[in-house]
MIRO-964002 format. One record per residue (C-alpha): residue in one letter; z, x, y. Coordinates in nm, 4 decimals, always signed. Example, Ala and Ser with C-alpha at 12.3 -4.5 7.8 and 13.67 -1.06 7.14 Angstrom:
# MIRO-964002
+-----+----------+----------+----------+
: res :       pz :       px :       py :
+-----+----------+----------+----------+
:   A :  +0.7800 :  +1.2300 :  -0.4500 :
:   S :  +0.7140 :  +1.3670 :  -0.1060 :
+-----+----------+----------+----------+
This chain:
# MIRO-964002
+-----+----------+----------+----------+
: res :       pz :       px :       py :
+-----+----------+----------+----------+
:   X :  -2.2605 :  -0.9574 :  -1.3728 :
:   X :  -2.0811 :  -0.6382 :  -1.3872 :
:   X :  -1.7332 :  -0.5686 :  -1.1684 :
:   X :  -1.9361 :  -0.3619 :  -1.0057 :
:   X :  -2.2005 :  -0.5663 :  -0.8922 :
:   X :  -1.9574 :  -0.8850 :  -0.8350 :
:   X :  -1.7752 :  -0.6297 :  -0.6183 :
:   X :  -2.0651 :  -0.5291 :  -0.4327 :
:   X :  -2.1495 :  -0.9121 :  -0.3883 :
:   X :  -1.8234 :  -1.0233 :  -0.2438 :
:   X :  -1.8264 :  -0.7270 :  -0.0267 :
:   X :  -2.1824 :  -0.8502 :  +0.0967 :
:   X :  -2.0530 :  -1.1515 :  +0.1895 :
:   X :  -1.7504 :  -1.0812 :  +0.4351 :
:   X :  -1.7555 :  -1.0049 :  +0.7824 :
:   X :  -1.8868 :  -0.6649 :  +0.9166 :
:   X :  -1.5599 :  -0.5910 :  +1.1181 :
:   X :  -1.4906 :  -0.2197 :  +1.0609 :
:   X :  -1.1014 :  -0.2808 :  +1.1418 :
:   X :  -1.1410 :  -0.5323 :  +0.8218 :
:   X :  -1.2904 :  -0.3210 :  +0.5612 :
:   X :  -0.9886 :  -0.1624 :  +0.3748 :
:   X :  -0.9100 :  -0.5992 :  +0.3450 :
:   X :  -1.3010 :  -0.6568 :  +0.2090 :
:   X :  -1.2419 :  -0.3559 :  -0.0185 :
:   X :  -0.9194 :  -0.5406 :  -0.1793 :
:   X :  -1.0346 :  -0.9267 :  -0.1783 :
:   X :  -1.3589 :  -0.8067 :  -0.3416 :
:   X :  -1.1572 :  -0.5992 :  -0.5736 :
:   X :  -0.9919 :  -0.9541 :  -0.6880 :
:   X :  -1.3284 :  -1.1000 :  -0.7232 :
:   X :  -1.5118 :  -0.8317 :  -0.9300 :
:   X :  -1.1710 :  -0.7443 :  -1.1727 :
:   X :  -0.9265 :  -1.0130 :  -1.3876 :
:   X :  -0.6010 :  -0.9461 :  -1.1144 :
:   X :  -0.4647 :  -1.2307 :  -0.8453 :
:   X :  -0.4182 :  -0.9681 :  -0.5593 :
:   X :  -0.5122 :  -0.6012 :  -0.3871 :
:   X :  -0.3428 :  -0.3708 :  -0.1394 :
:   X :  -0.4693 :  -0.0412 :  -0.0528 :
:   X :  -0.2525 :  +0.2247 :  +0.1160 :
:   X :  -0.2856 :  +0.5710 :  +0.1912 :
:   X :  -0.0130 :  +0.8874 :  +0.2099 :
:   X :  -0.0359 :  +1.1947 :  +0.4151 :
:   X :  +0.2398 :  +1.2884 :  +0.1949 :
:   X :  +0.4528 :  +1.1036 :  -0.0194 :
:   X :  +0.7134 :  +0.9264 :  +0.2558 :
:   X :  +0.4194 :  +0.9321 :  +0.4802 :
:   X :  +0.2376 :  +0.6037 :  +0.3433 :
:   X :  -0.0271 :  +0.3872 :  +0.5183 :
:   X :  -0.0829 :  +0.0441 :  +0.4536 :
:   X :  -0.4650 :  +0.0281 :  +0.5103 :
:   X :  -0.5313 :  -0.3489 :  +0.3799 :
:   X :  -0.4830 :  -0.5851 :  +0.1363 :
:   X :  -0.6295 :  -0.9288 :  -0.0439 :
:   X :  -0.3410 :  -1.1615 :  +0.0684 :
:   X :  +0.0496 :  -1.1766 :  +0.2406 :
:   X :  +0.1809 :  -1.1472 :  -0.0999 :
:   X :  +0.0430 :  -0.8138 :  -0.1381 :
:   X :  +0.1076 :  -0.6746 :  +0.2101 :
:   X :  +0.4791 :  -0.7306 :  +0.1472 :
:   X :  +0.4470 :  -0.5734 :  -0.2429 :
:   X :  +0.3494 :  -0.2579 :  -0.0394 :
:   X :  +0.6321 :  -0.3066 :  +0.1986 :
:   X :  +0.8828 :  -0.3215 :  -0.0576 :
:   X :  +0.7488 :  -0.0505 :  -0.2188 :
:   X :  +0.7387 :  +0.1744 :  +0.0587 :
:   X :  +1.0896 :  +0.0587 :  +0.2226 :
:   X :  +1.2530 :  +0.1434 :  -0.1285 :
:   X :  +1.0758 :  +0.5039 :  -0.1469 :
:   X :  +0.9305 :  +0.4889 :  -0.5219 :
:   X :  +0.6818 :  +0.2209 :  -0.7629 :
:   X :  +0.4401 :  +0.2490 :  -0.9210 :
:   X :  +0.1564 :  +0.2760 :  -0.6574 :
:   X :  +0.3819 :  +0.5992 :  -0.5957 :
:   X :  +0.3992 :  +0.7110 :  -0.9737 :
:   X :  -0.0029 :  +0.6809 :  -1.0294 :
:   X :  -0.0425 :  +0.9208 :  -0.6819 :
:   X :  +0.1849 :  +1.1301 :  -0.8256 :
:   X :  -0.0012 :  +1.1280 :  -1.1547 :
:   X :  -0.3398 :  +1.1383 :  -1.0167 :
:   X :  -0.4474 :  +0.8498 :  -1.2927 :
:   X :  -0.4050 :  +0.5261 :  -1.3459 :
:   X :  -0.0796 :  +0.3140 :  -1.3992 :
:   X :  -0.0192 :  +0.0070 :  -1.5763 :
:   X :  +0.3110 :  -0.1636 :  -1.5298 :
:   X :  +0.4651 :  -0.5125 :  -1.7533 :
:   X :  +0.7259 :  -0.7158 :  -1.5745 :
:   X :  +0.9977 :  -0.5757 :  -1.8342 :
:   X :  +0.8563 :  -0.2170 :  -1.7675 :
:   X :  +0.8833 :  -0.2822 :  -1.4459 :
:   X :  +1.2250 :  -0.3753 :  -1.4644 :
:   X :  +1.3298 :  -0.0602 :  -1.6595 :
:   X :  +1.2069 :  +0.1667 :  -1.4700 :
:   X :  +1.2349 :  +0.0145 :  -1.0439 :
:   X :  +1.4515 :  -0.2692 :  -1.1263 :
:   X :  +1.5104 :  -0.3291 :  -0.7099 :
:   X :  +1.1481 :  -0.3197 :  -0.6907 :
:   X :  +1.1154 :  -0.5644 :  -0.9544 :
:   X :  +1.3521 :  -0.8161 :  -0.8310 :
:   X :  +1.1943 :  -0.8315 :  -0.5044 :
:   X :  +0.8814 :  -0.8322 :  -0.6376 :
:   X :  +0.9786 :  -1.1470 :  -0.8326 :
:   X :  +1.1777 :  -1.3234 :  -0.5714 :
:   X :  +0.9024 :  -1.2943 :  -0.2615 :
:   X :  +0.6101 :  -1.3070 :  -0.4435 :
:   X :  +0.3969 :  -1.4751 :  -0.7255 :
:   X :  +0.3240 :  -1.0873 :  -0.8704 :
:   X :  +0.5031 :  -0.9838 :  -1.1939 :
:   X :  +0.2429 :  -0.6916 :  -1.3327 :
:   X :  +0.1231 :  -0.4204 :  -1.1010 :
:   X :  -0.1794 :  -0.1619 :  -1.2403 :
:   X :  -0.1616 :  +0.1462 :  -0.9763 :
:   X :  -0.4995 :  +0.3617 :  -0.9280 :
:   X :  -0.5788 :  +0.6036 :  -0.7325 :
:   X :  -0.9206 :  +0.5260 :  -0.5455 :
:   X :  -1.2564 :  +0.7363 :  -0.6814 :
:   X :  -1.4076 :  +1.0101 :  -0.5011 :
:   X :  -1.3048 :  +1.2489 :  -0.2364 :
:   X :  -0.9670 :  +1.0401 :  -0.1548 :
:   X :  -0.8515 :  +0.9880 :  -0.4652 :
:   X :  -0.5473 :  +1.2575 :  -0.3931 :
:   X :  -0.4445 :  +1.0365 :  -0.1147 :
:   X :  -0.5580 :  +0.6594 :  -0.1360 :
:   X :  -0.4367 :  +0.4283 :  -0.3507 :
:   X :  -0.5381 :  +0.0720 :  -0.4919 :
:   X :  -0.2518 :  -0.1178 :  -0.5926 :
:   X :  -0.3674 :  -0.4325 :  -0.8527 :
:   X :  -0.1301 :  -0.7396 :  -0.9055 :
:   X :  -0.1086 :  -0.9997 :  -1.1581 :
:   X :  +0.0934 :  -1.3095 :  -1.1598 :
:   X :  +0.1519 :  -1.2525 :  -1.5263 :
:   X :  +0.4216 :  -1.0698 :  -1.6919 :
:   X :  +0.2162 :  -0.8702 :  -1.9298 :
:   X :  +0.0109 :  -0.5799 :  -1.7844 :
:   X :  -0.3294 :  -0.6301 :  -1.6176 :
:   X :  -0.5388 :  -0.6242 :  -1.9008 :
:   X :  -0.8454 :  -0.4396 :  -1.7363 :
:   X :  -1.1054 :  -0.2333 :  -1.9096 :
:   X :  -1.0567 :  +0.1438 :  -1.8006 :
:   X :  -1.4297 :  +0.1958 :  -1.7488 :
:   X :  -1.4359 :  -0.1534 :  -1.5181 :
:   X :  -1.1141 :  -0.0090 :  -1.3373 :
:   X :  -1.2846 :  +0.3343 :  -1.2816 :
:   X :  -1.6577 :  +0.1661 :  -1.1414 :
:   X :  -1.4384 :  -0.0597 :  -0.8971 :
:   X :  -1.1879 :  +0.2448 :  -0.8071 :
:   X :  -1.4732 :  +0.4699 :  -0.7056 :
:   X :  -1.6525 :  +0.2091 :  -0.5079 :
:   X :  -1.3317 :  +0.1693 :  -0.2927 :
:   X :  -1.2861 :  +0.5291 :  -0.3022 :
:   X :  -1.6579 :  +0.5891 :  -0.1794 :
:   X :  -1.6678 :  +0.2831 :  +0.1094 :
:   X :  -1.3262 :  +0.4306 :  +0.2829 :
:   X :  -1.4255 :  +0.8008 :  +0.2799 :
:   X :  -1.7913 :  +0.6685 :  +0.3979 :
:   X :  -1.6351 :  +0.5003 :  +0.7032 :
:   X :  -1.3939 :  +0.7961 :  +0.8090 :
:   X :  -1.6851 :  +0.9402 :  +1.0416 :
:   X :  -1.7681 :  +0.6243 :  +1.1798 :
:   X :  -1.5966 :  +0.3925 :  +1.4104 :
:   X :  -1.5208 :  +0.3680 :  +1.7748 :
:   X :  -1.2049 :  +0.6759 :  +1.7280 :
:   X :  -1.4967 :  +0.9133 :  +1.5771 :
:   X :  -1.3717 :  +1.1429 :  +1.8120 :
:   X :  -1.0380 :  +1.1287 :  +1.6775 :
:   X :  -1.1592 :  +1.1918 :  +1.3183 :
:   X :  -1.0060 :  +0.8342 :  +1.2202 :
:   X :  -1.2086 :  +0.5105 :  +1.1292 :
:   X :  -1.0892 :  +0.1611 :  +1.3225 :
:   X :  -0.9070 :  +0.0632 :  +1.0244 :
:   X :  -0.6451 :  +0.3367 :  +1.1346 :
:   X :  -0.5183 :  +0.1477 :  +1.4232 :
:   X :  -0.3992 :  -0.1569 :  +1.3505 :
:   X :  -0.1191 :  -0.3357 :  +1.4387 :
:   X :  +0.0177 :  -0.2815 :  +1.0622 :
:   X :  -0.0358 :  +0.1026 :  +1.0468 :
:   X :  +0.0978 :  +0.1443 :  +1.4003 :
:   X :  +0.4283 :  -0.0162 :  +1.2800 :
:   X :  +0.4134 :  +0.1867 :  +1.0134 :
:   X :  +0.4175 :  +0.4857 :  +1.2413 :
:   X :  +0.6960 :  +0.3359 :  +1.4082 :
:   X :  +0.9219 :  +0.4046 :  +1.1124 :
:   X :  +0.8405 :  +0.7933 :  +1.1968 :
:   X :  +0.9613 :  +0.7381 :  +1.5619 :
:   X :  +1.2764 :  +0.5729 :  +1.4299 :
:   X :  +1.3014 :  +0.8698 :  +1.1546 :
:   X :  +1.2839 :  +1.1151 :  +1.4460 :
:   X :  +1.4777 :  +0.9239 :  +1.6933 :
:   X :  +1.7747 :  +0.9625 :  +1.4390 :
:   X :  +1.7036 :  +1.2798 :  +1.2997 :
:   X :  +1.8070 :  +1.4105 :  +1.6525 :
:   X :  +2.0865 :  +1.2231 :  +1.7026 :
:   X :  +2.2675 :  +1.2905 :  +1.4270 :
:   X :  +2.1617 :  +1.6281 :  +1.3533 :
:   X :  +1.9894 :  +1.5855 :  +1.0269 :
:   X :  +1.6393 :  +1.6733 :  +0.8794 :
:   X :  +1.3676 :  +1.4350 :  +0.8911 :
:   X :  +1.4458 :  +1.3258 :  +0.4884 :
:   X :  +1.7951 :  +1.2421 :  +0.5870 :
:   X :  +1.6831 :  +1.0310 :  +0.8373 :
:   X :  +1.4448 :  +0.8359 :  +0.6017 :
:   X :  +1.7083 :  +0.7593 :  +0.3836 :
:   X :  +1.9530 :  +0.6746 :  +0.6316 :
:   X :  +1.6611 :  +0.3911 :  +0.7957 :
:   X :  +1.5785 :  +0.2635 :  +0.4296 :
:   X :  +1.9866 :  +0.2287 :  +0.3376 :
:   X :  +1.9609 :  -0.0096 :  +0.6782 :
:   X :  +1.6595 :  -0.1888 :  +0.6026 :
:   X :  +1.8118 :  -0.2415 :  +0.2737 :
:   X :  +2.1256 :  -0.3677 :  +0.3569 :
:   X :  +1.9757 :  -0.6307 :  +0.6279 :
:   X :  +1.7094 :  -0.7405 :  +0.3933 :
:   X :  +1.4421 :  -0.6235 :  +0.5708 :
:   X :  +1.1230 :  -0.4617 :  +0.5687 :
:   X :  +1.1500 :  -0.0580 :  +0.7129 :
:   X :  +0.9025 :  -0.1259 :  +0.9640 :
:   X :  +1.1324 :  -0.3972 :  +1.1192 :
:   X :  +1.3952 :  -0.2049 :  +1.0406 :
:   X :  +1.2708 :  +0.0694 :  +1.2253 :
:   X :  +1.1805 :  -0.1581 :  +1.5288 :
:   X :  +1.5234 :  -0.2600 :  +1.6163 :
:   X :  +1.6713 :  +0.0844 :  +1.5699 :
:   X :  +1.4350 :  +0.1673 :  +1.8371 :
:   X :  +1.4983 :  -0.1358 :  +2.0247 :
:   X :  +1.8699 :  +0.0043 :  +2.0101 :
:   X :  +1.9687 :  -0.3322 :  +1.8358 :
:   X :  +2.3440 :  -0.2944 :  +1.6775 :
:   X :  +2.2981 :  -0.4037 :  +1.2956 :
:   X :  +2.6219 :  -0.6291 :  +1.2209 :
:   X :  +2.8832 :  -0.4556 :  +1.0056 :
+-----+----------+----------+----------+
């Protein structure tokens, strides 16, 4: 069976929730290709990243980290506009912090970055793990038939969905992408309290999140919450 028709299959087989396809899309991307885990996220711009779904916990957080330290490879290959493979040393070179976390909180030591086929392919990205250290050995035609099926299902479902008239499908409310859009309340919360543009707020929340150990979406929460972080 080709990845594209085991994709297809395992896709055929999950539930028909619309708020669940973007996590279909990435646990059928683990059955049709040779990877242990999927996440699929999608930027406005580059500090404006969604997490739309993904194959397990392990790879929700990898997209956490990734977004709460502002650079990785899911990143790089949007940048690049093709795809990225990443070894656990290369990995270390070039986002050591990312690395470490990756390591310490999940099973994940390889990442291969691609941006999704078709018409959101400038904006969508599908993020494959591996628990092994070299990089995902997948074919690039394979990669490319599973990318544009993703690619094709998302942008298929934008015009559908109970918030048609808001031009966004189900899977763009969601408890996960609303915290996400917390972080922007948080950005803009202390952008006019201190004075400083929306980027200097950013980095100001991540330096926080950092420094407690925690995710930017929960960091963002208890800024807004007013919480005092201990010194």
């Amino acid at each position: 069976m080709s990845p594209g028709a085991a994709f297809v299959a395992e896709l055929d087989r999950g539930p028909g929730d619309p708020e669940l396809l973007p996590e279909r899309l990435a646990r059928a991307c683990v059955a049709a290709l040779p990877v242990d885990g999927a996440g699929l996220s999608h930027a406005f711009d580059p500090d404006r990243r969604l997490p739309l779904g993904a194959s397990d916990a392990q790879a929700v957080a990898a997209e956490q980290m990734q977004f709460a330290l502002g650079d990785g490879p899911c990143l790089e290959a949007q940048r690049r506009r093709r795809p990225l493979a990443v070894s656990a040393p290369e990995l270390a070179q070039r986002w050591p912090v990312y690395a470490s976390q990756l390591a310490a909180r999940t099973a994940y030591r390889s990442v291969l970055a691609v941006p999704v086929g078709g018409p959101l392919a400038a904006v969508t990205t599908l993020d494959l793990f591996c628990t092994d250290a070299e990089a995902p050995a997948v074919p690039d035609e394979d990669v490319a038939e599973v990318a544009l099926l993703v690619g094709d299902a998302l942008a298929a479902d934008m015009s559908g969905g109970q918030h048609r008239l808001l031009g966004l499908p189900d899977w763009f409310h969601r408890p996960a992408v609303v915290a996400r859009q917390r972080v922007w309340l948080a950005v803009a919360q202390l952008s006019g309290q201190d004075g400083i543009s929306n980027a200097a707020a950013l980095a100001v929340l991540r330096a926080r999140a950092f420094r407690l150990d925690q995710d930017l979406e929960t960091a963002a929460e208890g800024l807004l919450r007013g919480e005092v972080p201990p010194a």
